[in-house]
C-alpha positions, 0 to 999 in steps of 0.5 A, a space after each residue: 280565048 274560050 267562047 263558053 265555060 271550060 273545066 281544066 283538069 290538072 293532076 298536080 299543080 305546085 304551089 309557090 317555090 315547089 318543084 315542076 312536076 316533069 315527064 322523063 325517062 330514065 335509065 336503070 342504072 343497077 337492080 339489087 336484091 337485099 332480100 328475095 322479094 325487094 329489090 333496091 333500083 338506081 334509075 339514072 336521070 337524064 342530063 338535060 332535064 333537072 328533077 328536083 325534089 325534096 325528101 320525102 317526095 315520090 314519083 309515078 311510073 308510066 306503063 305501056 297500058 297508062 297505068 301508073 305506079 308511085 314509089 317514094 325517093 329513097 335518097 335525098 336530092 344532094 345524094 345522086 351520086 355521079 351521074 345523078 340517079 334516084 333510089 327507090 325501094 319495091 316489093 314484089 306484089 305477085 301478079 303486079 304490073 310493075 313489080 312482076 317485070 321488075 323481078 322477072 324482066 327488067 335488065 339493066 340499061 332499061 328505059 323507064 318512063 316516069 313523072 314527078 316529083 309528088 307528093 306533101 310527105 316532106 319535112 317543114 324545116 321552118 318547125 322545131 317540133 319533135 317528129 315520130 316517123 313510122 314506117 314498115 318494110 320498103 315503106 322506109 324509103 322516104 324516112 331514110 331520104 329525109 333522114 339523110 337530107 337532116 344528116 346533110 342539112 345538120 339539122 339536129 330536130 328532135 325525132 323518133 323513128 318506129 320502124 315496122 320489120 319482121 325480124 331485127 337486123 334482118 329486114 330491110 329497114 334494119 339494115 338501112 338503119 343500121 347503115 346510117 348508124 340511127 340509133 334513135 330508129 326502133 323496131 317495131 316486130 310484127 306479132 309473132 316474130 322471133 326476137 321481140 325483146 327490149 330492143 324491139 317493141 312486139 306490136 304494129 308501128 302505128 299502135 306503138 305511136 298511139 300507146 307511147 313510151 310508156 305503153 300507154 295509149 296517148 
């Protein structure tokens, strides 16, 4: 028993039926690159320890320094595979610590140390409210986690998906779309971009969500 006061510090702490935060390390399974500087990586998860998260979560990178690195789920946990292996979507920041030796070091069968899951992005499925989910570039790893968790679930919420892409069908929120087929996702091109029709709103995501369907600020 503490003798004086004490402070505790706690960098996360679930709530009530929330998933345990873990420590573990994980094995890079394969590294893809769907464009020059994303790359798509499938970390296998150790089979005697359970990461169990929801959609929409993300978790933390522990580099040799104790920096930390945080990158969203880009699958949903009933989508693993065999064996289990989590998803995630990065960009290369030039002169980044991590995202400089993935694109330039990392192999795959690397071992990787990481703690998750964290995080309060995920979908509440005890509302039927309709959804705006907006997202640019590989910021779309978490929607499409969620999105296939309510493709699984067979929920059926009303939703609308802004997407933030540099040119149609060929940024990689585009083709992930369009993979799962989401024809209520739309893309949202940045000023200046080549093919900003009636297909693709021409403005940034979160000012397409302010001004609404019909242009109007809402």
């Amino acid at each position: 028993m503490p003798q004086t006061d004490c402070v505790v510090e706690a960098r996360s702490v679930p709530g009530a039926g929330e998933y345990p935060v873990l420590k573990l390390p994980t094995r890079v399974l394969g590294i893809t690159m769907p464009a020059p500087d994303v790359a798509v990586l499938r970390l296998q998860l150790p089979a005697n320890q359970n990461l169990q998260y929801r959609a929409g979560q993300y978790v933390e990178f522990i580099l040799r320094d104790g920096a930390r690195r945080c990158y969203s789920m880009a699958n949903a946990p009933h989508n693993l595979g065999s064996p289990p292996a989590i998803e995630l979507h990065l960009r290369h920041m030039p002169g980044g610590k991590f995202t400089d030796h993935v694109f330039g070091a990392m192999k795959e069968r690397d071992i990787l140390r990481m703690e998750g899951p964290f995080g309060s992005f995920f979908l509440r499925e005890d509302s039927d409210k309709p959804m705006v989910l907006l997202a640019s570039g590989t910021g779309f790893a978490p929607i499409k986690a969620i999105v296939e968790h309510m493709q699984h679930k067979g929920i059926g919420r009303d939703g609308r998906s802004l997407l933030g892409m540099s040119a149609p069908r060929r940024s990689l929120p585009a083709r992930l779309v369009h993979g799962h087929g989401r024809r209520d996702a739309e893309p949202a091109l940045r000023a200046g971009a080549v093919g900003a029709d009636r297909r693709g709103r021409l403005d940034r995501p979160h000012r397409l969500r302010a001004r609404g369907r019909d242009g109007r600020l809402a």
